[in-house]
N, C-alpha and C positions, 0 to 999 in steps of 0.2 A: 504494500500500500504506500503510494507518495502522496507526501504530505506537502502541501502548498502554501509559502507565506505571501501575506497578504499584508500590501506596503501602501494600503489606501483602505479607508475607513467607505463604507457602503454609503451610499448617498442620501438615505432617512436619518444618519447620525451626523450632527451638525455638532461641530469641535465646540468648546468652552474658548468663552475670551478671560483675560488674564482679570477680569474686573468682575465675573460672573463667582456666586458668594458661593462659599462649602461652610456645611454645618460638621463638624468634625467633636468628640467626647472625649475626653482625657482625665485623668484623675488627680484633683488640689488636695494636696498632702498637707497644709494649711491649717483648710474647712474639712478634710478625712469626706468628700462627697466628691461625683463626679461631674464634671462642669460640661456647658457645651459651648464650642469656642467657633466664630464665626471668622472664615479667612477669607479672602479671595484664590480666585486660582493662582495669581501673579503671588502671593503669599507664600501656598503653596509648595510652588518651584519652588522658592528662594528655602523655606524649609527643607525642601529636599536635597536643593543644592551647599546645604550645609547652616544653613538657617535655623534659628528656634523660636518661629510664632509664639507666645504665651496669652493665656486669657490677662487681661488687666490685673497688673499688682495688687492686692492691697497691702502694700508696704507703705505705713507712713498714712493709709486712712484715717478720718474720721469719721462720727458718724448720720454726717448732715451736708446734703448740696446744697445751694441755693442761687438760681437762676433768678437774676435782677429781670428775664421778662422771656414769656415762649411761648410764643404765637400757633398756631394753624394746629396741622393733625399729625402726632405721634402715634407710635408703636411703642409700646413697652415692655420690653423681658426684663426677669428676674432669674439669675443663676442657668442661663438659658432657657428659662420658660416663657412664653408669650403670653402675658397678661391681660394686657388692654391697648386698644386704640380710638384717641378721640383725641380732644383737646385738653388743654392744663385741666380744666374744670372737670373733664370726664375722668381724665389720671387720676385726680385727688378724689373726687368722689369713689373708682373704684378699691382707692388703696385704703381708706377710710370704714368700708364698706368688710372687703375681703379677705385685707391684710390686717386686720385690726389688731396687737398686739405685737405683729411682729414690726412695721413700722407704722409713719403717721407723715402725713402730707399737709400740707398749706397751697390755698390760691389765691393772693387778692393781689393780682397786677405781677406777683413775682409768683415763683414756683420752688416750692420745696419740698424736699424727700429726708426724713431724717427713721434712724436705722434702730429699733428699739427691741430686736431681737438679740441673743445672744450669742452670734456667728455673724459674720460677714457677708455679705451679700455684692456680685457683679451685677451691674447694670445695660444695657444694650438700649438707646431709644432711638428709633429710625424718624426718619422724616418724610412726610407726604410734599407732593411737590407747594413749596409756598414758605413751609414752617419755618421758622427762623427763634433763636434764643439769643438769650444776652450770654457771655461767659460769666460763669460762677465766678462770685469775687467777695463777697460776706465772709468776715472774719469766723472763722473755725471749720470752713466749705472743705470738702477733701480735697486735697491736690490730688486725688488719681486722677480726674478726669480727661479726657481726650477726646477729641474732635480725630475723627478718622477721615481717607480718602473721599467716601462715598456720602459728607456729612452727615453720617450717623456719628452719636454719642457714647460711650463709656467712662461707666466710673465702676470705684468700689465703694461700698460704705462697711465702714468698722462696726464692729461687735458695739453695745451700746456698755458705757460703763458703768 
């Protein structure tokens, strides 16, 4: 029997662009849970090519954001889960609502997320086209946060003390 290599992908299978997202699982030895860590392709490579993606630090968290202002429509994960999507008003309503105990939210013109569980928590919030935010800058705000390529958001927020 011969075997034939094939040096072309079939024409129903359209290649990934370096900007197309992977949801990848890894395990924080930190939080002793496993996270899900969002890459691009172009990420990816670079991991493969000797790279190491990590989900956001929380080295050096607190455990409180605060957005001086965040317009339009969000997506909101938690620890890689998908929570919610709406606007600041529907965020805090639904963290108020669902998350009760583990954190607590604020919305009157600014946005805030503060972290009242006893572990840490990563954040992911994506952007519908339009949304725009102020950068965190309220004294005790965590500095993990991060604006990535594709303006989506991460942070971590700290254990609560």
């Amino acid at each position: 029997m011969a075997i034939k290599a094939v040096s072309q992908l079939p024409d129903p299978i359209q290649p990934l662009a370096d900007t197309d997202l992977l949801f990848l699982t890894q395990y924080d030895a930190d939080t002793e849970q496993f996270v899900s860590v969002q890459l691009s392709l172009g990420d990816l490579k670079d991991y493969v090519n000797g790279g190491t993606p990590e989900p956001i630090s929380c080295a050096g968290a607190t455990s409180l954001i605060h957005f001086p202002s965040l317009t339009g429509e969000w997506s909101l994960a938690m620890d890689g889960d998908d929570l919610v999507t709406g606007d600041a008003s529907d965020l805090t309503n639904y963290i108020l609502v669902s998350l009760d105990g583990v954190l607590t939210s604020d919305y009157d013109g600014y946005f805030r997320i503060v972290n009242l569980d006893t572990i840490p928590h990563r954040f992911h919030m994506a952007p519908s086209d339009g949304a725009l935010y102020g950068v965190p800058d309220a004294e005790g705000t965590t500095p993990t946060f991060q604006e990535n390529g594709d303006g989506s958001l991460d942070f971590c927020l700290a254990a609560a003390e």
